[in-house]
PDB file of N, CA, C and O in Angstrom:
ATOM      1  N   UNK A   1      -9.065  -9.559  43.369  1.00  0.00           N
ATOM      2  CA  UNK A   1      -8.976 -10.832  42.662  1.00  0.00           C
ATOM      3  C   UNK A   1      -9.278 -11.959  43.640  1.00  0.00           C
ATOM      4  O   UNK A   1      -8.855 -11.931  44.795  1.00  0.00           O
ATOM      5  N   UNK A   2     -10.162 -13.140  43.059  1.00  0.00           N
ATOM      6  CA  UNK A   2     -10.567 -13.818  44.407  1.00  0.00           C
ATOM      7  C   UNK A   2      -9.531 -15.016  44.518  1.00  0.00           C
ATOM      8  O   UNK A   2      -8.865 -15.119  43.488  1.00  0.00           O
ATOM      9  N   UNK A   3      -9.261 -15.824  45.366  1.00  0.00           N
ATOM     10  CA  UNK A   3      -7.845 -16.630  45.257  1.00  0.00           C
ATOM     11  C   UNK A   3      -8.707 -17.922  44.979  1.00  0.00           C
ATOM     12  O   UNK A   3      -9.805 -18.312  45.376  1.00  0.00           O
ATOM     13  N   UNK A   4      -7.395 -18.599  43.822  1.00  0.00           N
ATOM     14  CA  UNK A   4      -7.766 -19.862  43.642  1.00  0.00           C
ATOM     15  C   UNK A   4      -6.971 -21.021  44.388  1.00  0.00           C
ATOM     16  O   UNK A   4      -6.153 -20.512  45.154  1.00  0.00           O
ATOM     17  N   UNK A   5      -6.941 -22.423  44.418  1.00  0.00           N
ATOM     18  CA  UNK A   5      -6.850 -23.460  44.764  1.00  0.00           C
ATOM     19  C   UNK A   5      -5.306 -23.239  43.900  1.00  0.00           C
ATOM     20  O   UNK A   5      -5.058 -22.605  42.874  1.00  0.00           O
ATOM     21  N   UNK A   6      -4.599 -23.896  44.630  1.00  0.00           N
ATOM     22  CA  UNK A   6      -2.793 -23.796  44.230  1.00  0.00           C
ATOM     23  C   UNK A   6      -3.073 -24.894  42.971  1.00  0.00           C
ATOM     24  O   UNK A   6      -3.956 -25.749  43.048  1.00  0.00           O
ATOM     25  N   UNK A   7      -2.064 -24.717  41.643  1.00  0.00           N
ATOM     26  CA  UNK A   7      -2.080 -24.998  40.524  1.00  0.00           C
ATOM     27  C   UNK A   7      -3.314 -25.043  39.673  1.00  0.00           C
ATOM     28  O   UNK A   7      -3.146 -25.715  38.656  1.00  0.00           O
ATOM     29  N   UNK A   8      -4.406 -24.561  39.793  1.00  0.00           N
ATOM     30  CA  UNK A   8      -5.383 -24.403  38.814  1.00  0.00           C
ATOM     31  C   UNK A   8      -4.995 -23.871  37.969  1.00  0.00           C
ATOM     32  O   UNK A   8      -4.269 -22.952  38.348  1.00  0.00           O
ATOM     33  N   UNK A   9      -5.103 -23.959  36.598  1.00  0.00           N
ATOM     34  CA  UNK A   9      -4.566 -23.771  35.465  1.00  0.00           C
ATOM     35  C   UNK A   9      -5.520 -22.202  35.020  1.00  0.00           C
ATOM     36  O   UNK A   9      -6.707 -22.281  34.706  1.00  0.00           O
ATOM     37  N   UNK A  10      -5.029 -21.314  35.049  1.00  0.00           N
ATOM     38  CA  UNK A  10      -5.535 -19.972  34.644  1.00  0.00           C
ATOM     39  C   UNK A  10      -5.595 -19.336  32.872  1.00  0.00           C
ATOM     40  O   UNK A  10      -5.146 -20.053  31.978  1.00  0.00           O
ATOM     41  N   UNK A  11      -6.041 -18.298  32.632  1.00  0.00           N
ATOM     42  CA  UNK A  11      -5.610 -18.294  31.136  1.00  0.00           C
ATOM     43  C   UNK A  11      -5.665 -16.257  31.974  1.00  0.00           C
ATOM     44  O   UNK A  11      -6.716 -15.677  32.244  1.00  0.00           O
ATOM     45  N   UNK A  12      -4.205 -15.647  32.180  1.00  0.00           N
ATOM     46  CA  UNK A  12      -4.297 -13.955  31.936  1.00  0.00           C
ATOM     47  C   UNK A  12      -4.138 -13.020  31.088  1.00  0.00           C
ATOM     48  O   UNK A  12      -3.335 -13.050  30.156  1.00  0.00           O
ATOM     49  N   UNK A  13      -4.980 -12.025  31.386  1.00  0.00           N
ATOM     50  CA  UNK A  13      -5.135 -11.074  30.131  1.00  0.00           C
ATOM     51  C   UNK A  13      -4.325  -9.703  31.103  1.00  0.00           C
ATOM     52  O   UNK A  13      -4.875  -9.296  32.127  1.00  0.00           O
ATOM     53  N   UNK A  14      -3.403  -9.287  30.768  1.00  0.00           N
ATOM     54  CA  UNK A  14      -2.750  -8.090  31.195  1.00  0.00           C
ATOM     55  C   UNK A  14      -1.700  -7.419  29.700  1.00  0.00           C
ATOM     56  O   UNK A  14      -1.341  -7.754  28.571  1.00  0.00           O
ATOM     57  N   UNK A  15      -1.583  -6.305  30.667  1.00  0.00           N
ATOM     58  CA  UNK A  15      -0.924  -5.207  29.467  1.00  0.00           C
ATOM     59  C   UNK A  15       0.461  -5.177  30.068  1.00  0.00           C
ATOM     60  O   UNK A  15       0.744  -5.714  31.139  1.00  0.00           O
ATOM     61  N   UNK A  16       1.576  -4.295  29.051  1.00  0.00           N
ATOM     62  CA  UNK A  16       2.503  -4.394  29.500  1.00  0.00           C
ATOM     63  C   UNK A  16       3.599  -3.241  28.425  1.00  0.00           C
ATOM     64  O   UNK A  16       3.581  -3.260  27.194  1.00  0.00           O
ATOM     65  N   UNK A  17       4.352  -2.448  29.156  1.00  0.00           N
ATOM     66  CA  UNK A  17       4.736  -1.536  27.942  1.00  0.00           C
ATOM     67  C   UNK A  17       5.308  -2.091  26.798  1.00  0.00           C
ATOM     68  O   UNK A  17       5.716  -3.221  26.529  1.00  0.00           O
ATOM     69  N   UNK A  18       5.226  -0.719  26.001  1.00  0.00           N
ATOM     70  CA  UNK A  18       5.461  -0.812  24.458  1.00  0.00           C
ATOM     71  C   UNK A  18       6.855  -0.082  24.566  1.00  0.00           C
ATOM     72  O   UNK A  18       7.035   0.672  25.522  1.00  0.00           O
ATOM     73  N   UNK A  19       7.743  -0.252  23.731  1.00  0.00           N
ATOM     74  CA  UNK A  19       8.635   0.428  23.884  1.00  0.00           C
ATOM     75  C   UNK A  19       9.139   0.165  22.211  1.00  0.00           C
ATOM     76  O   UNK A  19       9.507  -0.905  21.726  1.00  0.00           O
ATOM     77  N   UNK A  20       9.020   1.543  21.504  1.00  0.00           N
ATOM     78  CA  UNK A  20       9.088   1.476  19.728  1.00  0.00           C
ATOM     79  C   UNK A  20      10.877   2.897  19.919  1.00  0.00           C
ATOM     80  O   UNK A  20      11.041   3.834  20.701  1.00  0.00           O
ATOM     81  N   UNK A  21      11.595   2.461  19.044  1.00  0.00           N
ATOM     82  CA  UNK A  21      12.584   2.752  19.145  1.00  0.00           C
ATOM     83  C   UNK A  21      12.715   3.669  17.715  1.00  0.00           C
ATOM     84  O   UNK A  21      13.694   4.290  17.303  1.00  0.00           O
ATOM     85  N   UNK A  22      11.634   3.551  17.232  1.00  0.00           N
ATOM     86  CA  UNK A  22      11.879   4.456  15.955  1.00  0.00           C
ATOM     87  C   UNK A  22      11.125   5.422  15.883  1.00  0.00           C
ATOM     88  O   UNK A  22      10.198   5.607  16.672  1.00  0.00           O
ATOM     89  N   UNK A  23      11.378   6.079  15.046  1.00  0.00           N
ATOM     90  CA  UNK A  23      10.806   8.151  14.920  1.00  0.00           C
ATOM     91  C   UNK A  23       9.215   7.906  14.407  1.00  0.00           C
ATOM     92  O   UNK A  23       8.902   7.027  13.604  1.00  0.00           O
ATOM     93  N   UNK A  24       8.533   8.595  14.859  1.00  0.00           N
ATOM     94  CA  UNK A  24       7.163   8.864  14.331  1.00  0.00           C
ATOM     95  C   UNK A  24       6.808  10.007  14.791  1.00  0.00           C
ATOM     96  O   UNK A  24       7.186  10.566  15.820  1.00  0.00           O
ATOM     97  N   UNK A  25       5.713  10.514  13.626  1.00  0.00           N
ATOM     98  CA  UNK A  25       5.942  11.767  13.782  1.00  0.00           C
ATOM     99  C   UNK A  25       4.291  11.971  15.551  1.00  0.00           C
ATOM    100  O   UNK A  25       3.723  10.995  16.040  1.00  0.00           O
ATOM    101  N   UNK A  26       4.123  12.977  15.844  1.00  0.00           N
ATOM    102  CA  UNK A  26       4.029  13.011  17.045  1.00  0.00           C
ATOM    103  C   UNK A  26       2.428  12.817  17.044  1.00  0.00           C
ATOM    104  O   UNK A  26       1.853  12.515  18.089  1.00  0.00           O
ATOM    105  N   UNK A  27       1.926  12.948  16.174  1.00  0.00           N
ATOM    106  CA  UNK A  27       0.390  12.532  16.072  1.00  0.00           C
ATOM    107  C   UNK A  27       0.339  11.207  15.802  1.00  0.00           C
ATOM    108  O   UNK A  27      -0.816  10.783  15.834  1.00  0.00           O
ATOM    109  N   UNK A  28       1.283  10.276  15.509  1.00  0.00           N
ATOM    110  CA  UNK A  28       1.369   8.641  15.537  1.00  0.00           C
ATOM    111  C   UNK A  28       1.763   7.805  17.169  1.00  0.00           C
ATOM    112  O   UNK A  28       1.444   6.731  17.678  1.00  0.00           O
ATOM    113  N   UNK A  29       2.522   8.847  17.534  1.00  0.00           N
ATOM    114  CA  UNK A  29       2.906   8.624  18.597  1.00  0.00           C
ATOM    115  C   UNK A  29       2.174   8.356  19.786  1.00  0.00           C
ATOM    116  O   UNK A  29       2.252   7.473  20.641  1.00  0.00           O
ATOM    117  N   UNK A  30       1.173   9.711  19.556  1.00  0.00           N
ATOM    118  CA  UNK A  30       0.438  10.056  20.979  1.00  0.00           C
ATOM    119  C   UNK A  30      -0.668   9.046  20.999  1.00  0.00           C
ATOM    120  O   UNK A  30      -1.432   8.924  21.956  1.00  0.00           O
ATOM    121  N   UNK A  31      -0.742   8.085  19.541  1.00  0.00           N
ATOM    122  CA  UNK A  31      -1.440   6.655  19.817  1.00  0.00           C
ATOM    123  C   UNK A  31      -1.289   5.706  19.849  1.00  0.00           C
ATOM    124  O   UNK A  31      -2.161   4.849  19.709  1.00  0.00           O
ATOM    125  N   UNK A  32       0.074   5.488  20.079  1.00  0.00           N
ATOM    126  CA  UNK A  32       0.458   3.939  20.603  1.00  0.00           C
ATOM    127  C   UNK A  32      -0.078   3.893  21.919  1.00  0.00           C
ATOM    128  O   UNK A  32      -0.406   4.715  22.775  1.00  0.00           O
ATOM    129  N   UNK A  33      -0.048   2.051  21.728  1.00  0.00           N
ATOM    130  CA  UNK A  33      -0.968   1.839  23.074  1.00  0.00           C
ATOM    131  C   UNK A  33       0.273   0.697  23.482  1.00  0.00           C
ATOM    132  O   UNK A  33       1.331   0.441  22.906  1.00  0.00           O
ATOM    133  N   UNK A  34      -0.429   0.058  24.903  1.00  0.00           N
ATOM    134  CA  UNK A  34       0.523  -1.233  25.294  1.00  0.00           C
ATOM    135  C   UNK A  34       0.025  -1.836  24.817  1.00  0.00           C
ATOM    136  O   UNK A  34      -1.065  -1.727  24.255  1.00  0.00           O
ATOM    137  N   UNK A  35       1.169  -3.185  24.993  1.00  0.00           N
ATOM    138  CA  UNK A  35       1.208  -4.065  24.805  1.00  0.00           C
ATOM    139  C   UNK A  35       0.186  -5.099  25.387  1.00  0.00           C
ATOM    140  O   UNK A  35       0.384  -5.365  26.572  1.00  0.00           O
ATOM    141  N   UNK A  36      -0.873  -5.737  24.785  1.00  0.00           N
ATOM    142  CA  UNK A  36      -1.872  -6.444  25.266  1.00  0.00           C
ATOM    143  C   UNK A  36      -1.114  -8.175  25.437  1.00  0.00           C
ATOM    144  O   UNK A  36      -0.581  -8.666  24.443  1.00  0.00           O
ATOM    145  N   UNK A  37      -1.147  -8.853  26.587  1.00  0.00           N
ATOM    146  CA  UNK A  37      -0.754  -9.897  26.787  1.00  0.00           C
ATOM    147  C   UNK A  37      -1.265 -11.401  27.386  1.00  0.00           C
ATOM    148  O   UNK A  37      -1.987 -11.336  28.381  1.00  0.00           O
ATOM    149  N   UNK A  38      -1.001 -12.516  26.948  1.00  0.00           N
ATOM    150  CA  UNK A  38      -1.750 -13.725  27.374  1.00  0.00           C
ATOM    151  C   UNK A  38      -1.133 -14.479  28.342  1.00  0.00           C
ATOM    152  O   UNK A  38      -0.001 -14.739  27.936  1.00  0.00           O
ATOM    153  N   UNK A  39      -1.333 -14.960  29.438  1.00  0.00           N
ATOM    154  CA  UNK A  39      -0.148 -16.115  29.600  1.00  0.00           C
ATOM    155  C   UNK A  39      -0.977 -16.789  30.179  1.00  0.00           C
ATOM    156  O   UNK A  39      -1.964 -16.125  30.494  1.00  0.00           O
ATOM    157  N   UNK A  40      -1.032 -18.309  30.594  1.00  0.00           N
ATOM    158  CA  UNK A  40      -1.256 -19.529  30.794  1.00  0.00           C
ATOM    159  C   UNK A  40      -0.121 -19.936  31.536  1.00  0.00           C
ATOM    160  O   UNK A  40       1.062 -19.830  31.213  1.00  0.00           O
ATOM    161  N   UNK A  41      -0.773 -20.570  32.906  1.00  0.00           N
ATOM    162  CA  UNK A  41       0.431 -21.465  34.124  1.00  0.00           C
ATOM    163  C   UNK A  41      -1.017 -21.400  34.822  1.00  0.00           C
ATOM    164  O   UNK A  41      -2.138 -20.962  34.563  1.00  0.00           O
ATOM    165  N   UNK A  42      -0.289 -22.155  35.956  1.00  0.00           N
ATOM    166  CA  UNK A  42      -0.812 -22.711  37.647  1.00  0.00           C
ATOM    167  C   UNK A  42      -0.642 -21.833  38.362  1.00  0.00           C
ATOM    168  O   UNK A  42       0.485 -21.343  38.432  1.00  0.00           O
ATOM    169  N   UNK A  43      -1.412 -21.465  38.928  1.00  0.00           N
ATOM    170  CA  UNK A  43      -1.868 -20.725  40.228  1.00  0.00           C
ATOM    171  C   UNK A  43      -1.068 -21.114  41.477  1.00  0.00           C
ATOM    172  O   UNK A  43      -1.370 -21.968  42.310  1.00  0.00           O
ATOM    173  N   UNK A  44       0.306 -20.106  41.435  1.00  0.00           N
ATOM    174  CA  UNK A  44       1.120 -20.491  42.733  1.00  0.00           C
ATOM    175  C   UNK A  44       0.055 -19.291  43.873  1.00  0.00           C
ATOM    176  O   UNK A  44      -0.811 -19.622  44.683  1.00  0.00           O
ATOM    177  N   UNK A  45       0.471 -18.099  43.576  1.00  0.00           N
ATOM    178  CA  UNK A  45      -0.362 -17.200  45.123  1.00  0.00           C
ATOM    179  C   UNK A  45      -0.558 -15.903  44.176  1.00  0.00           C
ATOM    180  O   UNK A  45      -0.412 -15.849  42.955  1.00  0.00           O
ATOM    181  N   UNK A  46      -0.915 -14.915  45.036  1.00  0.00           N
ATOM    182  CA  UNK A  46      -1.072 -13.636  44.876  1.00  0.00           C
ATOM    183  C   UNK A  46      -1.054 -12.874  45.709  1.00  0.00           C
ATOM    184  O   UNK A  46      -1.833 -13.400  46.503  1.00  0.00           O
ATOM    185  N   UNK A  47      -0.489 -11.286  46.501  1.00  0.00           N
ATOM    186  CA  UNK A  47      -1.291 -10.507  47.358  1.00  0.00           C
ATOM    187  C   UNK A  47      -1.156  -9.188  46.107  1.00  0.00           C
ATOM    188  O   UNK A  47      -1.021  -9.137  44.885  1.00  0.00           O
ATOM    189  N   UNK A  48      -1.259  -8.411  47.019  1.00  0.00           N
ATOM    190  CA  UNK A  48      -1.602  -6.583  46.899  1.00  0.00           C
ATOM    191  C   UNK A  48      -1.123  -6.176  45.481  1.00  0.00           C
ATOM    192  O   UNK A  48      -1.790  -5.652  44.589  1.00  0.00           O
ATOM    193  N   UNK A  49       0.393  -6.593  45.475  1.00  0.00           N
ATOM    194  CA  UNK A  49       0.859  -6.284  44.407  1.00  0.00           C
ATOM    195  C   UNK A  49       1.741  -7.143  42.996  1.00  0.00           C
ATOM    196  O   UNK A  49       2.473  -6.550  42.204  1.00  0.00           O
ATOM    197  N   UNK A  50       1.423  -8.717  42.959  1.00  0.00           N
ATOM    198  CA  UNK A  50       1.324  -9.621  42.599  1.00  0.00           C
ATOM    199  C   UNK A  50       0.731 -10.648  42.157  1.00  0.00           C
ATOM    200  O   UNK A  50       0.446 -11.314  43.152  1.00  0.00           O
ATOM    201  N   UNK A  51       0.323 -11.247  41.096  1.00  0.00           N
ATOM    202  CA  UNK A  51      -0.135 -12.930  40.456  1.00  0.00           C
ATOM    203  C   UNK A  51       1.411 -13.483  40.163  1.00  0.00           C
ATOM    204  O   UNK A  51       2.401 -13.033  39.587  1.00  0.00           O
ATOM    205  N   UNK A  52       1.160 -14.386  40.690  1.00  0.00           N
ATOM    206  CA  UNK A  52       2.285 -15.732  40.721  1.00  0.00           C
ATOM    207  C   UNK A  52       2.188 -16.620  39.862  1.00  0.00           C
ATOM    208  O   UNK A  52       1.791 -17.438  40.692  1.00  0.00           O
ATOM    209  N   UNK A  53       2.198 -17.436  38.547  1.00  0.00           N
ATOM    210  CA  UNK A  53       2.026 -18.124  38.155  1.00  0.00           C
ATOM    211  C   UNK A  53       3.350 -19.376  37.466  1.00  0.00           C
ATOM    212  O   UNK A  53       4.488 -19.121  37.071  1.00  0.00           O
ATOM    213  N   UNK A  54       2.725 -20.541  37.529  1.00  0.00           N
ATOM    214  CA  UNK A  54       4.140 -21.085  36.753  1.00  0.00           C
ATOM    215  C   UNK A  54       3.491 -22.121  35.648  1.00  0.00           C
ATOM    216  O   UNK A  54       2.628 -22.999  35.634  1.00  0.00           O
ATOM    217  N   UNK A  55       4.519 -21.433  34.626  1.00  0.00           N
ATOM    218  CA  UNK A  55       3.837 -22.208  33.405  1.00  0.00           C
ATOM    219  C   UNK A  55       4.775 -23.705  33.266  1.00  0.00           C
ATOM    220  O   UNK A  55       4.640 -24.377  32.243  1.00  0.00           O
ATOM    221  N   UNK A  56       5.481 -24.042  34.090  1.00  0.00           N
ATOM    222  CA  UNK A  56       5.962 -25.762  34.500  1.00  0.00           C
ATOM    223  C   UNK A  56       5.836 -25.968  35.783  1.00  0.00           C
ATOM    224  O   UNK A  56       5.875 -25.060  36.613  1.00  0.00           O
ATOM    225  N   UNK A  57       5.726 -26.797  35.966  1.00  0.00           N
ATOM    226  CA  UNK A  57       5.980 -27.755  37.458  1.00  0.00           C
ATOM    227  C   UNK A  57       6.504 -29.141  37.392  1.00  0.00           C
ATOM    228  O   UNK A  57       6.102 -29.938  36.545  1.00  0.00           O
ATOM    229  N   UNK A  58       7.629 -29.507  38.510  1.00  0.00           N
ATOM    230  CA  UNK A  58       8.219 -30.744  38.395  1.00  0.00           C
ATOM    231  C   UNK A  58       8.704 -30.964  39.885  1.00  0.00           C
ATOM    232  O   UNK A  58       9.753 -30.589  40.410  1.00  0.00           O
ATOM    233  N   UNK A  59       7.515 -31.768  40.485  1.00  0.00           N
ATOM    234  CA  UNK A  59       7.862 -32.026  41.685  1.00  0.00           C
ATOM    235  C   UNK A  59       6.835 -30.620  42.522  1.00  0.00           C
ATOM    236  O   UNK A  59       5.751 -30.058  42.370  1.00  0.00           O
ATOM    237  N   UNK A  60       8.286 -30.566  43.631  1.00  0.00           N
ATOM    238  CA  UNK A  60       7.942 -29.102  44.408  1.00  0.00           C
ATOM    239  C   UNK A  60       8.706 -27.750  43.840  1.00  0.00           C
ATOM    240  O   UNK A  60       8.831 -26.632  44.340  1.00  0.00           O
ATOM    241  N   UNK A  61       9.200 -28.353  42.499  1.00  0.00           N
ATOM    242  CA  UNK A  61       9.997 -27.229  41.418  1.00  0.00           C
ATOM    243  C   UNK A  61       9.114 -26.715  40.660  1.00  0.00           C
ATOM    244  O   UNK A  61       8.339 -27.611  40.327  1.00  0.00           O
ATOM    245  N   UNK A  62       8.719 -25.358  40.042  1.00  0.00           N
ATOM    246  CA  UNK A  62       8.753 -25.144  39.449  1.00  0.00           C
ATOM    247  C   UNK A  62       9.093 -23.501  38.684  1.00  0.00           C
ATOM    248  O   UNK A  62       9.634 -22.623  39.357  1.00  0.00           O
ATOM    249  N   UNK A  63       8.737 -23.292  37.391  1.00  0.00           N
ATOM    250  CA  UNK A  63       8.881 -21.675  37.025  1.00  0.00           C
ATOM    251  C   UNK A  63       8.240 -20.643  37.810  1.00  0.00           C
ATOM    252  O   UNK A  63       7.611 -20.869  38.845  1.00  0.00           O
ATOM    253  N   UNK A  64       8.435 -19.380  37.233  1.00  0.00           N
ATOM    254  CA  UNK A  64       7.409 -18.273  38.017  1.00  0.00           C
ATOM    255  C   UNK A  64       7.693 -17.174  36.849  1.00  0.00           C
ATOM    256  O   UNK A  64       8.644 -16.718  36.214  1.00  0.00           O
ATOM    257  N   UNK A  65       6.377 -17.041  36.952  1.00  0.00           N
ATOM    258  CA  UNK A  65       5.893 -15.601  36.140  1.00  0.00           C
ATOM    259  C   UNK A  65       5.490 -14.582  37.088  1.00  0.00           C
ATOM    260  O   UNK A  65       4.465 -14.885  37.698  1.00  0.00           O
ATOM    261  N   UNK A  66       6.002 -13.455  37.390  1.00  0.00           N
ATOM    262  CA  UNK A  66       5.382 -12.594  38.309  1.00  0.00           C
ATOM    263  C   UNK A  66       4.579 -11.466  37.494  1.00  0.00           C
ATOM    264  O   UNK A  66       5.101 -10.636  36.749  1.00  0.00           O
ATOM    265  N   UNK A  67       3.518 -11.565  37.715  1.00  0.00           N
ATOM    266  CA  UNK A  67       2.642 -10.222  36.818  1.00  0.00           C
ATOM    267  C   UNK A  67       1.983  -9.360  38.265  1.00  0.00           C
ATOM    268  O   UNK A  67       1.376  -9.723  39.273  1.00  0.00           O
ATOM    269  N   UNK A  68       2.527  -7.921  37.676  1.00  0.00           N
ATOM    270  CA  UNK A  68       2.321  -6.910  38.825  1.00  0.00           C
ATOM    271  C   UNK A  68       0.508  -6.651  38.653  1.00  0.00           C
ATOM    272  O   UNK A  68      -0.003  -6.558  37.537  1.00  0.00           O
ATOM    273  N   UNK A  69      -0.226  -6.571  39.815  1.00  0.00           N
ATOM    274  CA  UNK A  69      -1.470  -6.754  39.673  1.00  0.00           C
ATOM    275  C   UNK A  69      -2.490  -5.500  38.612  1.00  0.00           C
ATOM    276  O   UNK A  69      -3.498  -5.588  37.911  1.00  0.00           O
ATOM    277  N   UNK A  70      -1.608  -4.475  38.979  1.00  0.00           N
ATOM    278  CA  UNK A  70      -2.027  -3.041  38.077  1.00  0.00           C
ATOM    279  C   UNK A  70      -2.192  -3.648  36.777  1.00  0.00           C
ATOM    280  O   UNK A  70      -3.221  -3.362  36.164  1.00  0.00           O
ATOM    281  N   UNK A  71      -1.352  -4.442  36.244  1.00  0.00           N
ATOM    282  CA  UNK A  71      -1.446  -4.667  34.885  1.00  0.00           C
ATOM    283  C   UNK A  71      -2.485  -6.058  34.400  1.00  0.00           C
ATOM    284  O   UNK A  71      -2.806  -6.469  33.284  1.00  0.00           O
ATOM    285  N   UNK A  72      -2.756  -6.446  35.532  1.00  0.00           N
ATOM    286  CA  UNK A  72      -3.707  -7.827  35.593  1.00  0.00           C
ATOM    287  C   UNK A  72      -5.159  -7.172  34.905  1.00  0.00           C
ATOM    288  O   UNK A  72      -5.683  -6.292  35.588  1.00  0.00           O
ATOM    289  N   UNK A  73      -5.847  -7.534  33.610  1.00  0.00           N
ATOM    290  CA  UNK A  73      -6.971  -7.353  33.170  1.00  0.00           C
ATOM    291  C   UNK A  73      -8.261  -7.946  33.441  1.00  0.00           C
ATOM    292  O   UNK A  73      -9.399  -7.496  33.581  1.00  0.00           O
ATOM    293  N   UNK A  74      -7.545  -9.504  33.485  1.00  0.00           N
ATOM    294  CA  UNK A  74      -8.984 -10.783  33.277  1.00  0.00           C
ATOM    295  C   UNK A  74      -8.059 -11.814  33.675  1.00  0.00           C
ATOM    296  O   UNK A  74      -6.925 -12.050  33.256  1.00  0.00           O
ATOM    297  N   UNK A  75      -8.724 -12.363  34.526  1.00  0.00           N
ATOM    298  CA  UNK A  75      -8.540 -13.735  35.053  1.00  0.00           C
ATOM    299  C   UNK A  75      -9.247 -15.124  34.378  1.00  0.00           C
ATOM    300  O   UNK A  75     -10.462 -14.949  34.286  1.00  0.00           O
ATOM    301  N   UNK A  76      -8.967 -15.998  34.050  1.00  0.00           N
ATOM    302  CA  UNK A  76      -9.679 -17.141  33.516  1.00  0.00           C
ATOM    303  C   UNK A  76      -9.463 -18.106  34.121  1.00  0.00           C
ATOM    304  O   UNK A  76      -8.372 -18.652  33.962  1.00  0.00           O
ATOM    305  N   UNK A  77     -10.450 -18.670  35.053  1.00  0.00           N
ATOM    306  CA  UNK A  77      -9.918 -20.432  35.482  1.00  0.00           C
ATOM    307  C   UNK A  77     -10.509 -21.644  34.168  1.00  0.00           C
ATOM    308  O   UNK A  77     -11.643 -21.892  33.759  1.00  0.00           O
ATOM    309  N   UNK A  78      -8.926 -22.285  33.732  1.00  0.00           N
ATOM    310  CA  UNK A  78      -9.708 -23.376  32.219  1.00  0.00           C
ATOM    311  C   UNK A  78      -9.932 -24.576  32.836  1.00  0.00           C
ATOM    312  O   UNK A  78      -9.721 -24.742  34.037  1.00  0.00           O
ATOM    313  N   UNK A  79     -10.393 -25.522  32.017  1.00  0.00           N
ATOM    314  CA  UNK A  79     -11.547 -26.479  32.279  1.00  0.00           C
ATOM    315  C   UNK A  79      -9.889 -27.491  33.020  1.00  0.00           C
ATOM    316  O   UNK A  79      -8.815 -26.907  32.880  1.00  0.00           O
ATOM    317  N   UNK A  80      -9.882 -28.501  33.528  1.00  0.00           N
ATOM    318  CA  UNK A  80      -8.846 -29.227  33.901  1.00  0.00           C
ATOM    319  C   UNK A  80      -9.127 -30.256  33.582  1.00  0.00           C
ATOM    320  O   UNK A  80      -8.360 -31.197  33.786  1.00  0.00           O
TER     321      UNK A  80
END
C-alpha cells in the first residue's frame, strides 16, 4: 500500500467476518461469504500489519479505526 500525506481523506473497501447464529442447512452454509465493508476517515499511518484511520479530528485529538491490512481490499484517496 503506498503511504499517503497524514489526514487525506480515504474511502476503504475491506472484508470482515460474518458471524450468523442460526441453523442452515450445510449446503447454505458452505456459501456464506464475509462481510464486505466501507469506511471513510483521514489517513493517520500504516505498517505491515495495519491502516490507521480516523473518521474525527479535533485538534491533535482524534478517533482511530484500526483495519488489519489482510482484510484491506481498495484504497481510495477522495477529492478534498
Amino acid at each position: 500500500m503506498r503511504k499517503y500525506k497524514k489526514n487525506t481523506i480515504l474511502l476503504v473497501d475491506w472484508v470482515d467476518i460474518t458471524d450468523h447464529n442460526d441453523w442452515y442447512p450445510e449446503e447454505k452454509a458452505e456459501k456464506k461469504e464475509l462481510s464486505k465493508c466501507q469506511s471513510v476517515g483521514y489517513y493517520l499511518n500504516h505498517d505491515n500489519e495495519s491502516l490507521r484511520i480516523s473518521s474525527t479530528i479535533s485538534g491533535n485529538d482524534r478517533s482511530v479505526i484500526v483495519i488489519p491490512m489482510g482484510c484491506v481490499k481498495k484504497v481510495k484517496k477522495l477529492k478534498e
